[in-house]
N, CA, C and O of each residue as an XYZ file, in Angstrom:
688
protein
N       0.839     -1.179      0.000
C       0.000      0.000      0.000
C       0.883      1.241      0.000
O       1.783      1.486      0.804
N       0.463      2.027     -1.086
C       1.438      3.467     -0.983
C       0.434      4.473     -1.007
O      -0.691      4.193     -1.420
N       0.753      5.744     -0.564
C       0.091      6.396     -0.007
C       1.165      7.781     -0.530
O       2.380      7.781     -0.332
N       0.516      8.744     -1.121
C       1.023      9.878     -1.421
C       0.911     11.210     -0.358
O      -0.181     11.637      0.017
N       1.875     11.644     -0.042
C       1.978     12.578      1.226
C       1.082     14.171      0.322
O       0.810     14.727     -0.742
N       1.004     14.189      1.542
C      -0.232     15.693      1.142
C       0.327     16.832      1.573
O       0.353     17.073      2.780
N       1.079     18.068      0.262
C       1.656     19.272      0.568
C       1.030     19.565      1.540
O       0.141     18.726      1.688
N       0.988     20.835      2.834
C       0.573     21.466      3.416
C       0.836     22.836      2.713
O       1.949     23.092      2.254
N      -0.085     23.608      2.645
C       0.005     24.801      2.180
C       0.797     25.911      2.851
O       0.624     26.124      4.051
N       1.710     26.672      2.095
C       2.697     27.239      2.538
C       2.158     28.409      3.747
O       0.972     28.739      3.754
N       2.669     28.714      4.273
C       2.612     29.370      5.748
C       2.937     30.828      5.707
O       3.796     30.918      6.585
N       2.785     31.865      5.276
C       3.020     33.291      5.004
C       2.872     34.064      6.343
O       1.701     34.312      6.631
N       3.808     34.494      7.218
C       3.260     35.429      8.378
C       2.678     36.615      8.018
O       3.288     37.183      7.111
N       1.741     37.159      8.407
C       1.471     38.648      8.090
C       1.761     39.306      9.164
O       1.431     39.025     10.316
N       2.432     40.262      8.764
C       3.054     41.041      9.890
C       2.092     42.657      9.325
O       2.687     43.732      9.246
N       1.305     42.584      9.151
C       0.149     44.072      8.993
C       1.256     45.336      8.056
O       1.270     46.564      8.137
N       1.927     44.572      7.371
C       2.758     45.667      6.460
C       2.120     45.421      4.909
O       2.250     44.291      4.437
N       1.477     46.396      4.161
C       0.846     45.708      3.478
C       1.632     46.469      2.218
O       1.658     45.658      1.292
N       2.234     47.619      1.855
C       3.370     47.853      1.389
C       4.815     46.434      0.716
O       5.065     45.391      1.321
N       5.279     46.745     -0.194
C       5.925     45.838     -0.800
C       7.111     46.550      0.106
O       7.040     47.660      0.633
N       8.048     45.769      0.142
C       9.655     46.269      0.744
C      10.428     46.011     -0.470
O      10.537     45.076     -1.263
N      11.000     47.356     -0.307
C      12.023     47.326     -1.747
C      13.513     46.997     -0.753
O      13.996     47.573      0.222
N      13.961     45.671     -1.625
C      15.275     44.804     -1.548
C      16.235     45.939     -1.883
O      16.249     46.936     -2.604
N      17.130     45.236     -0.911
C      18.643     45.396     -0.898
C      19.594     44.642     -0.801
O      19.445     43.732      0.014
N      20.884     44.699     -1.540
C      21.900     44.054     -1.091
C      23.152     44.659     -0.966
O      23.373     45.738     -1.515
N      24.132     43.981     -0.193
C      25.512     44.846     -0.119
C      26.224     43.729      0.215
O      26.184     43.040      1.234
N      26.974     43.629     -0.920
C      28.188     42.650     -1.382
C      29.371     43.739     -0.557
O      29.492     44.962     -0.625
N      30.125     42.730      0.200
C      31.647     42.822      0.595
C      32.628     42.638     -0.374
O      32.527     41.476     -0.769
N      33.189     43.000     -0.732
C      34.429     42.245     -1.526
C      35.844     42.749     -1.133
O      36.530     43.729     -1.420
N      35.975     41.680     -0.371
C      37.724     41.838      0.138
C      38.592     40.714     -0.559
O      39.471     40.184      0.121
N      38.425     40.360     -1.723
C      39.615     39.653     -2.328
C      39.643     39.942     -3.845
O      38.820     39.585     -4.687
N      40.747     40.651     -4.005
C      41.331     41.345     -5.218
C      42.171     39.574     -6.423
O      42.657     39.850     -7.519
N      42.167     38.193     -5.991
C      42.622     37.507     -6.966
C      40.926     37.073     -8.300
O      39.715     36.999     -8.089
N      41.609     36.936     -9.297
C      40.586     36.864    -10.084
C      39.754     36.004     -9.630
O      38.815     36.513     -9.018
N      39.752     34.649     -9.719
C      38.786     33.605     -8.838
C      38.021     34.014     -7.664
O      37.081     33.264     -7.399
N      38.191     35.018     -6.893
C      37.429     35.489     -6.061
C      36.559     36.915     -6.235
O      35.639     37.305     -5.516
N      37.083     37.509     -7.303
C      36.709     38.821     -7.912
C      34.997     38.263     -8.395
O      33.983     38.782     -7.929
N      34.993     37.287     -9.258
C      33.743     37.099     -9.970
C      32.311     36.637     -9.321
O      31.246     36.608     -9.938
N      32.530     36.237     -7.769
C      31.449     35.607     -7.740
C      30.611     37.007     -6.444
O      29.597     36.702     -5.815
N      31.145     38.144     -6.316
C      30.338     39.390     -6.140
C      29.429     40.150     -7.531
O      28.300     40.545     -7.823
N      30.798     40.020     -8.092
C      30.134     40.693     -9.420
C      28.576     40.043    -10.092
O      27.511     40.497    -10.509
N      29.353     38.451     -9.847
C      28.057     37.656    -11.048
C      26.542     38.058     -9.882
O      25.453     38.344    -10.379
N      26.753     38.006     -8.361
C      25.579     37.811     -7.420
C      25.377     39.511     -7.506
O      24.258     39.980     -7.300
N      26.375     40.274     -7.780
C      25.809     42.024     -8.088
C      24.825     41.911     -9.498
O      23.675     42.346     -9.438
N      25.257     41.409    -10.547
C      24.807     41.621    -11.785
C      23.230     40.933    -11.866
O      22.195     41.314    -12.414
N      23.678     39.372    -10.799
C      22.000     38.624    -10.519
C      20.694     39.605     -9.885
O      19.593     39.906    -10.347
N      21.346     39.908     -8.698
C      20.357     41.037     -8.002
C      19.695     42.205     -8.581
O      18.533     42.550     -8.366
N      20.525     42.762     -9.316
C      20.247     43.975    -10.567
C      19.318     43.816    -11.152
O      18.452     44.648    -11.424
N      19.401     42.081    -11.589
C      18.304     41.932    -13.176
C      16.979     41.900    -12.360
O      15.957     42.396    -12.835
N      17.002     41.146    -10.780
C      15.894     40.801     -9.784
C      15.096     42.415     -9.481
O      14.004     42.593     -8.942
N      15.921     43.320     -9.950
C      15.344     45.320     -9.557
C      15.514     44.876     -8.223
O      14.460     44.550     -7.675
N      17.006     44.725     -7.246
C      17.333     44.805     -6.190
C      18.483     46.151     -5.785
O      19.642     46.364     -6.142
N      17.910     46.602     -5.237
C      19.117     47.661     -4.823
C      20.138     47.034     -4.521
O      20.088     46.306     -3.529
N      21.613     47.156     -5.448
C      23.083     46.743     -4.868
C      23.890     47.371     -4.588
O      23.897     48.523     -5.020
N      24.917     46.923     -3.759
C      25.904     48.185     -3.402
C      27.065     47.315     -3.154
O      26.773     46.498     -2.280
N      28.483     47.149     -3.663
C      29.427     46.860     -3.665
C      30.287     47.634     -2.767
O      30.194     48.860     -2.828
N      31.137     47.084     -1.916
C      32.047     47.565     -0.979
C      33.252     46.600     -0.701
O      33.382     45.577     -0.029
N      34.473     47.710     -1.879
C      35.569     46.736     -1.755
C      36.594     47.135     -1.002
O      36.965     48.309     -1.003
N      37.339     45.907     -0.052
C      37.838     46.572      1.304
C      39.184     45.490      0.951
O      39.303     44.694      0.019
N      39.821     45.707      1.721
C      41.533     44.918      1.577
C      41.611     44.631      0.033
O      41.426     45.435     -0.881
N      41.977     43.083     -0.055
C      42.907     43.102     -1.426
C      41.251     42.932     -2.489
O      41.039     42.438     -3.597
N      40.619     43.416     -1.766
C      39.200     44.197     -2.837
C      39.514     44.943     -3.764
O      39.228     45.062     -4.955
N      40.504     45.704     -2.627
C      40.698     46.956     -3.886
C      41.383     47.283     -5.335
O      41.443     48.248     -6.096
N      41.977     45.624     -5.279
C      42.805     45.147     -6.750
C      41.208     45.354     -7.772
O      41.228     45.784     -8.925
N      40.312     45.066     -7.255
C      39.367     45.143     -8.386
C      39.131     46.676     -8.869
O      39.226     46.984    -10.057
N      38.956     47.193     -8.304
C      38.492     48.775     -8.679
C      39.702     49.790     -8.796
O      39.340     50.850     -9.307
N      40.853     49.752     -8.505
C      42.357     49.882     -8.424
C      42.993     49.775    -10.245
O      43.464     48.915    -10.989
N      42.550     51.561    -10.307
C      42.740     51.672    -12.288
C      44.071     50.848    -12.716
O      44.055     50.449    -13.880
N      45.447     50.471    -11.794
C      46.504     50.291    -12.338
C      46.387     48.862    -12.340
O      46.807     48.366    -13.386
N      45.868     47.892    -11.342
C      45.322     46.871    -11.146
C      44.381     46.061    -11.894
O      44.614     45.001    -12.475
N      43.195     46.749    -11.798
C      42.251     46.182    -12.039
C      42.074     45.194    -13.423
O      41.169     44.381    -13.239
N      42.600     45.093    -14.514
C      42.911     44.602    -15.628
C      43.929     43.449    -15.111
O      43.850     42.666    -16.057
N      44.668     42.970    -14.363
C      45.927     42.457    -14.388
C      45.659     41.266    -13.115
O      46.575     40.577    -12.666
N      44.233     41.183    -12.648
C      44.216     40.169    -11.455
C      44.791     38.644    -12.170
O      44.960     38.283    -13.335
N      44.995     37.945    -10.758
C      45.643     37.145    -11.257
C      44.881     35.645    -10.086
O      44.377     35.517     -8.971
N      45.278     34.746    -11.361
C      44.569     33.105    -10.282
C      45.990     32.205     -9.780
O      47.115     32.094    -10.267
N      45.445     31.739     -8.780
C      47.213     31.133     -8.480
C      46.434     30.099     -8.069
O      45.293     30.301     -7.653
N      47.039     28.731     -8.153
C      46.855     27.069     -7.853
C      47.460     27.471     -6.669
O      46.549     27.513     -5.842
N      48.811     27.882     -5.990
C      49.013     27.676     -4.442
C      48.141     28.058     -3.641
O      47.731     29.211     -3.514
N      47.753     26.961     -2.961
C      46.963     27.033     -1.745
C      45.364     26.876     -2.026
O      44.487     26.737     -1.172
N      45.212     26.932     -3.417
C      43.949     26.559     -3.569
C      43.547     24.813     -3.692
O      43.431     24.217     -4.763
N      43.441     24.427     -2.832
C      42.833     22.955     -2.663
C      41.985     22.607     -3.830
O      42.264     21.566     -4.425
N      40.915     23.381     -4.273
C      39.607     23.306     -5.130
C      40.381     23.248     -6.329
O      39.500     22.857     -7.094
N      41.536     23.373     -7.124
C      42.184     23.353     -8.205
C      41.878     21.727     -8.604
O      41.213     21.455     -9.604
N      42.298     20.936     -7.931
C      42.513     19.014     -7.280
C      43.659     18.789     -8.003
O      44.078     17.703     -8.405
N      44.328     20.305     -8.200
C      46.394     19.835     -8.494
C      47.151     19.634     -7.511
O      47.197     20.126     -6.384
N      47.649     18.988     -7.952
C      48.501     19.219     -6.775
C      49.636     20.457     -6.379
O      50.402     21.111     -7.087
N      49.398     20.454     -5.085
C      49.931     21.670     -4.295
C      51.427     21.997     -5.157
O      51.793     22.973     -5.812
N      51.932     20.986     -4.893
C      53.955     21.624     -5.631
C      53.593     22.133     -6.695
O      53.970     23.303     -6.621
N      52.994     21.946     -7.832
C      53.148     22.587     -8.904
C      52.760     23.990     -9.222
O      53.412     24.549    -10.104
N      51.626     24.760     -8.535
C      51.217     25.867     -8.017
C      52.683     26.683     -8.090
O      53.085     27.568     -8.845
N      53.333     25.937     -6.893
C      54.865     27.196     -7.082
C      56.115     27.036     -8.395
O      57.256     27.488     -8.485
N      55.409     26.308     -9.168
C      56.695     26.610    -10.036
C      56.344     27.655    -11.050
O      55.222     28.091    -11.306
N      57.697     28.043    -11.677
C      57.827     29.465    -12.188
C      57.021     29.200    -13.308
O      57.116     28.075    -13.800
N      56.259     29.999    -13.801
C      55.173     30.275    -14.990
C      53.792     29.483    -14.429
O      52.765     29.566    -15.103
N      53.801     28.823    -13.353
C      52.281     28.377    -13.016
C      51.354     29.565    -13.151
O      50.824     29.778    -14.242
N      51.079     30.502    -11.917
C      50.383     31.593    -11.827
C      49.951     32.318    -12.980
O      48.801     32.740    -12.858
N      50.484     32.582    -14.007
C      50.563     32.722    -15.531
C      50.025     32.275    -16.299
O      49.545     32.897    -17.246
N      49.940     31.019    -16.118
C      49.643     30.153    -17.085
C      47.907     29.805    -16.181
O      46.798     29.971    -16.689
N      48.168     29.369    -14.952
C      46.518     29.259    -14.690
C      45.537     30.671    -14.321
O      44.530     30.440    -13.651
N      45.743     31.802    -14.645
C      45.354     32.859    -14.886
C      45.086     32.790    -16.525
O      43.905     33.067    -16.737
N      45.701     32.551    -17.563
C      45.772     32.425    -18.808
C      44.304     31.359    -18.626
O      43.191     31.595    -19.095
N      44.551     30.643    -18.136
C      43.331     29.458    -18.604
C      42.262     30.379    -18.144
O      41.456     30.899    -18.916
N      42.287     30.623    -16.450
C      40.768     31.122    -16.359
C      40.215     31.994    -17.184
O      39.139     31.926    -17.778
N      41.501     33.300    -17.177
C      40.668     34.246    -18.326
C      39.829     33.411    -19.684
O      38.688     33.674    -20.062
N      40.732     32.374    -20.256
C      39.922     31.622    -21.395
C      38.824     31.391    -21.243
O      37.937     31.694    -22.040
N      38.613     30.578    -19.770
C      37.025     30.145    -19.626
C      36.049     31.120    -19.601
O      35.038     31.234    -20.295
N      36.601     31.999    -18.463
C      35.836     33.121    -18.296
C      35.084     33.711    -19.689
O      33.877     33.885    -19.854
N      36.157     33.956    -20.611
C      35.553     34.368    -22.142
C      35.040     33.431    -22.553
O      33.842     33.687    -22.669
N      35.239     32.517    -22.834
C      34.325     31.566    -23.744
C      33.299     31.410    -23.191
O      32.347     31.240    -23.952
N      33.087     31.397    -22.143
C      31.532     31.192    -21.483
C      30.732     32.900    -21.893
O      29.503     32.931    -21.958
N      31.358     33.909    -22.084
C      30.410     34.814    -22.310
C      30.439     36.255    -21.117
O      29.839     37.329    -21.154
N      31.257     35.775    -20.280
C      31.211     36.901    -18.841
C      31.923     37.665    -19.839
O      32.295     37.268    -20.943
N      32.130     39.282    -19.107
C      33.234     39.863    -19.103
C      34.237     40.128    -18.345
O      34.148     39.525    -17.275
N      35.350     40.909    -18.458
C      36.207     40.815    -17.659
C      36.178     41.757    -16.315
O      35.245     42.518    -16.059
N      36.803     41.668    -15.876
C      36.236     42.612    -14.456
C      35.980     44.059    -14.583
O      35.237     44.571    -13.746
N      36.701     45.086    -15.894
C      36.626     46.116    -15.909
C      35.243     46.691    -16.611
O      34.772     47.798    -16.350
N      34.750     45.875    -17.422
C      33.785     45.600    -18.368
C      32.132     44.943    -17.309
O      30.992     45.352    -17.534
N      32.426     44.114    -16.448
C      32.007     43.488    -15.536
C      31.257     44.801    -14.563
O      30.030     44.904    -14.548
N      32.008     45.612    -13.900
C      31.783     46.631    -12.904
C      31.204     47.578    -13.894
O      30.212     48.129    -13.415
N      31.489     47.982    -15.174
C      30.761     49.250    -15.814
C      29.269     48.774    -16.341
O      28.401     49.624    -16.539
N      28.991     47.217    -16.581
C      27.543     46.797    -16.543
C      26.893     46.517    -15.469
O      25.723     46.137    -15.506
N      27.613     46.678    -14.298
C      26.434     47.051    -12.946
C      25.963     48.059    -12.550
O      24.903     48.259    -11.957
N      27.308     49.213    -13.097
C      26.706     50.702    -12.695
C      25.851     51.212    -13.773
O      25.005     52.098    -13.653
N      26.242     50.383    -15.143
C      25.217     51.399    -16.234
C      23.756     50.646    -15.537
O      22.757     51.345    -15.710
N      23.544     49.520    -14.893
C      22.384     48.763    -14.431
C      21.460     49.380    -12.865
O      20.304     49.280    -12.452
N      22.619     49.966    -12.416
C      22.600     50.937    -11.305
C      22.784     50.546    -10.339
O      21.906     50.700     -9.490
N      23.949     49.885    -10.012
C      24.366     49.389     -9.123
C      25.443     50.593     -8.845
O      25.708     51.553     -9.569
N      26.189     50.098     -7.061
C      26.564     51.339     -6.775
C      28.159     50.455     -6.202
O      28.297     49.480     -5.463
N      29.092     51.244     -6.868
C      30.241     51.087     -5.864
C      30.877     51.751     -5.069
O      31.110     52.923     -5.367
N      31.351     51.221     -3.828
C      31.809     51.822     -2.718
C      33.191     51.730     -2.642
O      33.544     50.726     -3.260
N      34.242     52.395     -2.106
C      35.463     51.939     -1.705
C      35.862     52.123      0.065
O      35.630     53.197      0.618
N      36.323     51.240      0.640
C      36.578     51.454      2.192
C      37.526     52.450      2.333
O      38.484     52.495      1.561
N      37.339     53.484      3.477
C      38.469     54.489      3.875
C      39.397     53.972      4.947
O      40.423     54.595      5.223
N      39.149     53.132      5.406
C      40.044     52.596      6.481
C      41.461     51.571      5.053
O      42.678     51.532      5.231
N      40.920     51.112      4.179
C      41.626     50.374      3.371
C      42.480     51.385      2.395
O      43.693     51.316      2.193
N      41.709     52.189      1.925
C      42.099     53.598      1.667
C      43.293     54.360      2.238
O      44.263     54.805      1.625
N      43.064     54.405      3.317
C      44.374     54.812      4.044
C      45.320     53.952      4.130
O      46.507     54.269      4.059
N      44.941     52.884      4.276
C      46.327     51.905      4.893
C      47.361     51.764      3.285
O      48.586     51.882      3.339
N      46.748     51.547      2.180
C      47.210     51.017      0.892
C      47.616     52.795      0.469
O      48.103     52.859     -0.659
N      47.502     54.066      1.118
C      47.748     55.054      0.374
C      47.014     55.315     -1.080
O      47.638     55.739     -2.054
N      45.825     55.055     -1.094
C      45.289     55.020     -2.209
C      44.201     56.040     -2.284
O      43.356     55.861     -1.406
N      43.919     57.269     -3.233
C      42.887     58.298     -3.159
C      42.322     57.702     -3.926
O      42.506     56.521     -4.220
N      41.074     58.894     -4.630
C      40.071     58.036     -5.490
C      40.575     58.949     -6.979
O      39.748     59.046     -7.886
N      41.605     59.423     -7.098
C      42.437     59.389     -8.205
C      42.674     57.890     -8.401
O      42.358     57.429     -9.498
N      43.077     57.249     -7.683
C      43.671     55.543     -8.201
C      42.699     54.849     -8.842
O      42.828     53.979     -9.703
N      41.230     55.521     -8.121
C      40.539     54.117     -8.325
C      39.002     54.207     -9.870
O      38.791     55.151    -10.632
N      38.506     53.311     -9.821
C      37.555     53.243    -10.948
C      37.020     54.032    -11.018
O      36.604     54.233     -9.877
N      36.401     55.288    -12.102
C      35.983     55.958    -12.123
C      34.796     56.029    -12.062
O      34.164     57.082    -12.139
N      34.240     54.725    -11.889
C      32.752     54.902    -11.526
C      32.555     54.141     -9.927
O      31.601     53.399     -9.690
N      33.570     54.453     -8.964
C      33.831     54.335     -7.508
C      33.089     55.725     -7.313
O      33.614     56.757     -7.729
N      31.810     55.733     -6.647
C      31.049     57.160     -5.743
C      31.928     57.346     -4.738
O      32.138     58.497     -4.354
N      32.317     56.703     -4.387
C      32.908     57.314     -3.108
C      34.201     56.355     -2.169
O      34.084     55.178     -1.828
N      34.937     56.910     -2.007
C      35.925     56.129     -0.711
C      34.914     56.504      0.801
O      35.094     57.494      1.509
N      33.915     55.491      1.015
C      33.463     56.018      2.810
C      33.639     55.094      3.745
O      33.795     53.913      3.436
N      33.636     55.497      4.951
C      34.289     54.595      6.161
C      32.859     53.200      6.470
O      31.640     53.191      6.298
N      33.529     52.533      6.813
C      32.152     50.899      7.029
C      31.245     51.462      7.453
O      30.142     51.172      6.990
N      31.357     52.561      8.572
C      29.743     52.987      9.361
C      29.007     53.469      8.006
O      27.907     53.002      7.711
N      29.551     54.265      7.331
C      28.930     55.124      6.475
C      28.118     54.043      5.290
O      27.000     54.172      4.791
N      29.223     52.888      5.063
C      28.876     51.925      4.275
C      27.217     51.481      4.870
O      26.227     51.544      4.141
N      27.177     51.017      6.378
C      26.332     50.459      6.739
C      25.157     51.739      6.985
O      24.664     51.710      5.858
N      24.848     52.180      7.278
C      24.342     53.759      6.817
C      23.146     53.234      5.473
O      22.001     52.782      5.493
N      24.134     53.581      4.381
C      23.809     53.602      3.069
C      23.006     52.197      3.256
O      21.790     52.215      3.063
N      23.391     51.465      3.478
C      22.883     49.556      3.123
C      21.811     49.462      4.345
O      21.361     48.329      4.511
N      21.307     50.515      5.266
C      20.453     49.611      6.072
C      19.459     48.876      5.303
O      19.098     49.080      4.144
N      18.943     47.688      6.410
C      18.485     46.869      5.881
C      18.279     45.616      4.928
O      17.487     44.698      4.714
N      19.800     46.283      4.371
C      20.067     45.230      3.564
C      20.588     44.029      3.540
O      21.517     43.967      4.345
N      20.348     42.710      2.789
C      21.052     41.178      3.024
C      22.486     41.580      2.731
O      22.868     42.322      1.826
N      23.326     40.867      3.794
C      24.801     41.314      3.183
C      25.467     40.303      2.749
O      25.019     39.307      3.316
N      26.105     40.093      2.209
C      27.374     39.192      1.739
C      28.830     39.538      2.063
O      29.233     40.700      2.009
N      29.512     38.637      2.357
C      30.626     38.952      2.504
C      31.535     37.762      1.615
O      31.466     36.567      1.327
N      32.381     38.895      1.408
C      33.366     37.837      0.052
C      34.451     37.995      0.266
O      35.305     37.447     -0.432
């Protein structure tokens, strides 16, 4: 004898707000190597298409992404990345880093993304917003002469969190 289980109908609290809440998000991005650069951008560019308010805030080696002298030149390295399933020694030999940066960029293109500089100017033409940290700012000596020209602003985390109340955050 089989017997088919019976959905229960989904459970909605009403909390007497009868107003829609307009979404937010605010992506962290503190890692400037390419492999870690893309997966703010792709969840900035997702949220965008969703009409979610985004706001990017790149802090430590973040700032390789938005960083005009930088930003073109990130790089993927096999040392220390486990998730490669190479093995570890080969990571440090001379032309690795090079060469597995060479590949990702390949994939990266052939699948259709763009590259990070190209990447950040289709979130802001989408209206997404980027931030740069002032505490990171200071430490790296970096004004907003250095950085992307479509960076609004170098402001300190409070100010960041300010701007983003309410919003789901991510950290990267």
């Amino acid at each position: 004898m089989t017997t088919n289980p019976v959905s229960a109908p989904a459970v909605i609290p009403d909390f007497g707000d009868d107003q829609p809440t307009r979404r937010k998000i605010a992506i962290i991005c503190s890692k400037g190597n390419l492999d870690m650069a893309y997966p703010g951008l792709i969840l900035a560019n997702a949220a965008l298409g969703e009409g979610i308010e985004t706001h990017l805030f790149f802090t430590f080696w973040g700032f390789d992404m938005i960083t005009k002298s930088r930003m073109r030149d990130l790089k993927f390295t096999m040392l220390g990345n486990t998730a490669t399933h190479m093995p570890q020694g080969l990571g440090g030999l001379p032309g690795m880093t090079a060469m597995a940066t060479h590949q990702m960029k390949k994939q990266i293109h052939d699948i259709g993304v763009p590259d990070v500089p190209e990447f950040l100017q289709q979130i802001v033409d989408s209206g997404g917003h980027l931030w740069a940290c002032r505490m990171s700012a200071d430490m790296m000596h970096i004004d907003e002469s250095d950085l992307y020209e479509e960076v609004e602003g170098i402001i300190s985390a409070t100010d960041f969190i300010e701007k983003t109340e309410g919003a789901q955050l991510l950290f990267i």
